[in-house]
C-alpha positions in Angstrom: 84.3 -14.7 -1.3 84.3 -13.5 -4.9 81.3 -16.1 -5.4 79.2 -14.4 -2.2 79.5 -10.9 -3.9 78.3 -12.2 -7.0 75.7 -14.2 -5.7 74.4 -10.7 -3.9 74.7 -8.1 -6.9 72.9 -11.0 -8.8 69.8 -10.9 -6.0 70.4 -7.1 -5.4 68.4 -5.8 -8.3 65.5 -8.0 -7.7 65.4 -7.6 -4.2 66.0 -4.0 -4.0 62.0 -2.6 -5.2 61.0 -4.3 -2.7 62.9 -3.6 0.4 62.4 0.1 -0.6 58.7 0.0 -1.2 59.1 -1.2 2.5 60.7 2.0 3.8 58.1 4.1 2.1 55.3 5.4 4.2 52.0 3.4 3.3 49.5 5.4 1.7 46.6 6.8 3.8 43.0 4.7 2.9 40.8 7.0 1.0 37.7 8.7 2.8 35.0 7.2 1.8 32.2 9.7 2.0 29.5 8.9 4.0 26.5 8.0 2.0 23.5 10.9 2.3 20.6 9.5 4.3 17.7 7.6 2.1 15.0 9.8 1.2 11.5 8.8 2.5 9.4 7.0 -0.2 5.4 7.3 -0.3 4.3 4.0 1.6 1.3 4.2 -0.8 0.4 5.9 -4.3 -0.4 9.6 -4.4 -3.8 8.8 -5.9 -4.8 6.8 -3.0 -3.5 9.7 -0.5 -5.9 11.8 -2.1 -8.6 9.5 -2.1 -8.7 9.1 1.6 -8.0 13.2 2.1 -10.9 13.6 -0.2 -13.3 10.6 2.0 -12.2 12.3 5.1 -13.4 15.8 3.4 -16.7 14.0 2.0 -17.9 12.7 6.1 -16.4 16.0 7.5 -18.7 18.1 5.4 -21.9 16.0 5.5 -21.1 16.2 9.6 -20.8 19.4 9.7 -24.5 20.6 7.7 -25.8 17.7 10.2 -24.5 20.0 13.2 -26.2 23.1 11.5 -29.3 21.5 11.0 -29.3 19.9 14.7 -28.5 23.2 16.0 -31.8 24.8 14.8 -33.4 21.6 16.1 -34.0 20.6 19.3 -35.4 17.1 18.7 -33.8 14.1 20.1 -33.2 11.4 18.0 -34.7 7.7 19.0 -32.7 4.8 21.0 -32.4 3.0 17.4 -31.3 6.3 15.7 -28.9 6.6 18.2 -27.2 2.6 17.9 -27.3 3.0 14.2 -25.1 6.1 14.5 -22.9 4.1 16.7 -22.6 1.4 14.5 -22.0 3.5 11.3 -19.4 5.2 13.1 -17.6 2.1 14.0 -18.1 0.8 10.6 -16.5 4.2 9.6 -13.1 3.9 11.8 -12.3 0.5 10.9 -13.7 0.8 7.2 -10.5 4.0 6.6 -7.9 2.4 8.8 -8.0 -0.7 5.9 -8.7 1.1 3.0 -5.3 3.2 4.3 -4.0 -0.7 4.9 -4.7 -1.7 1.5 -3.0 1.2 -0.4 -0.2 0.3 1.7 -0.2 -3.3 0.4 -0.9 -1.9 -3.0 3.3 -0.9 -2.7 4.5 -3.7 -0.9 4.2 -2.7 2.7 2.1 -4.1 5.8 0.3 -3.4 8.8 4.0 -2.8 10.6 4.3 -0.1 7.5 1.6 1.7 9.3 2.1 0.7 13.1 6.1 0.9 13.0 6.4 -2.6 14.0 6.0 -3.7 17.8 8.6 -3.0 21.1 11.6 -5.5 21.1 12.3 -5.8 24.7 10.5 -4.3 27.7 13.1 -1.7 27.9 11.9 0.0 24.7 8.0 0.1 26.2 9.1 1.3 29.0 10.6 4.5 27.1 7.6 4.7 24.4 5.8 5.2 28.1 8.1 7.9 29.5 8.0 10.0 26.4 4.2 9.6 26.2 3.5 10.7 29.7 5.0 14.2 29.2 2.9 14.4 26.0 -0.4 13.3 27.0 0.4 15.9 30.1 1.1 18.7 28.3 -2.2 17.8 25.6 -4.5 17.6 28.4 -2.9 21.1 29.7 -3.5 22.6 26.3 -6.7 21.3 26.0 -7.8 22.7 28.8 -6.1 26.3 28.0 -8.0 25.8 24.6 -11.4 24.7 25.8 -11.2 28.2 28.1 -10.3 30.3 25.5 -13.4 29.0 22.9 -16.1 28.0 25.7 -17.8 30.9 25.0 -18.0 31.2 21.4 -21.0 29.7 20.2 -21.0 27.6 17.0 -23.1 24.5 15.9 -22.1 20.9 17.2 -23.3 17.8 17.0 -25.5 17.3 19.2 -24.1 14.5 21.8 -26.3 12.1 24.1 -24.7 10.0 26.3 -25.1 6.8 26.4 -27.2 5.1 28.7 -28.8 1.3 28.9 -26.3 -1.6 28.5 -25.8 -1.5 24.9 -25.7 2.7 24.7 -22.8 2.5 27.0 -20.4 -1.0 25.0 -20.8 0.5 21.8 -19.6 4.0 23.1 -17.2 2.0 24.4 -16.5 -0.2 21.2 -16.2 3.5 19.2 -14.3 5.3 21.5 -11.5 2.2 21.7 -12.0 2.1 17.2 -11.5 5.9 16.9 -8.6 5.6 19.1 -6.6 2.9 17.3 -8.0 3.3 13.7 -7.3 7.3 14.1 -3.9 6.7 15.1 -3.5 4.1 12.1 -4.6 6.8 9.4 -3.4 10.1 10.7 0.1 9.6 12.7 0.7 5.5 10.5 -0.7 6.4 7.1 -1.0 10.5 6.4 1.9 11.1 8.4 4.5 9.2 6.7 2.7 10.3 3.1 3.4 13.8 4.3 7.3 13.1 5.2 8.1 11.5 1.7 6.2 14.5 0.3 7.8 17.0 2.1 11.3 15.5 3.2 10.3 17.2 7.0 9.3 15.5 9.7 8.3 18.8 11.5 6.3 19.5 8.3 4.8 16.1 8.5 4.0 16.2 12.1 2.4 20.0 11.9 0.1 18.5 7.9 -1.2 15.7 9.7 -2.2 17.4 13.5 -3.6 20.3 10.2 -5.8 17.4 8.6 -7.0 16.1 11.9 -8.5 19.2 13.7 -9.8 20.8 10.2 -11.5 17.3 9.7 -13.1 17.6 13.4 -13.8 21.3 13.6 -17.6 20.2 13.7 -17.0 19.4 17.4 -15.7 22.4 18.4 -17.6 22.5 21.7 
């Protein structure tokens, strides 16, 4: 017996930190805060922002003394005047859609940079549709409200002819499908995303770049 005892005061002391560290509560993990949400960066240089601003500003301008002029005229240009414009204007579209394409390459980025990659799973094109609908609804709506409100103000346009023959009509085609994608590429994909990193607001963003795109097209006001 009097060797148990001593055996147990002997293992006591070592034992003892331990079996109380056990009866103490365990200490709550710390709270890690949550990490502030990445700031947008430019998806191309500043420099190359301003040189496509000051492009767009260039065309919008020289379109705009072309409407003036054709409004005091009421010649008609020629078949081939007219396909050249169509061309030119094709070339235009697809010629700032890659020069916004290569100062996004310039940083690093590529064409999903600008086109914010593609749908995973018919699920999510099937809710890029729904949320379009509503949209494209309440544009045409608007629009309409719009072209109402203006119809009577006269200003200087240019003048439009509409196509006719074979090749009139698949290059008005060829332009309309262009302006459609290369539009989307440089306003909502390239100037958009320029004006979030700039401003840290998408709102901001959203409300500079539909800014941009009707001041760059006021010369077709009717």
């Amino acid at each position: 017996m009097l060797i148990a005892f001593q055996m147990l005061f002997a293992i006591l002391p070592t034992r003892l930190p331990t079996w109380v560290n056990l009866l103490k509560p365990m200490p709550a993990d710390p709270i890690t805060p949550a990490a502030p949400p990445a700031r947008p960066s430019f998806i191309a240089p500043l420099w190359h922002m301003f040189s496509v601003l000051l492009i767009f500003g260039y065309f919008s301008f020289r379109d705009a003394r072309h409407a003036q002029n054709a409004a005091s005229s009421s010649a008609v240009g020629s078949h081939g005047a007219i396909i050249r414009a169509y061309l030119l204007m094709i070339f235009y579209e697809w010629g700032m859609a890659a020069w916004a394409w290569g100062g996004v390459q310039f940083k690093g980025g590529n064409l999903r940079t600008l086109t914010g990659g593609r749908w995973t799973s018919w699920r999510s094109l099937a809710m890029d549709v729904a949320i379009a609908i509503p949209f494209w609804g309440l544009w045409e709506l608007t629009a309409r409200l719009v072209h109402q409100a203006v119809d009577r103000v006269q200003t200087p346009t240019t003048p439009y002819h509409p196509p006719s023959g074979f090749m009139d009509v698949f290059l008005w085609i060829v332009l309309s499908v262009s302006a459609g994608i290369c539009e989307e590429i440089v306003f909502r994909g390239y100037l958009q995303q320029q004006f979030r990193a700039a401003t840290r607001s998408v709102v901001a963003a959203v409300l500079l770049q539909g800014f941009v795109f009707g001041l760059l097209h006021t010369y077709q006001m009717r």
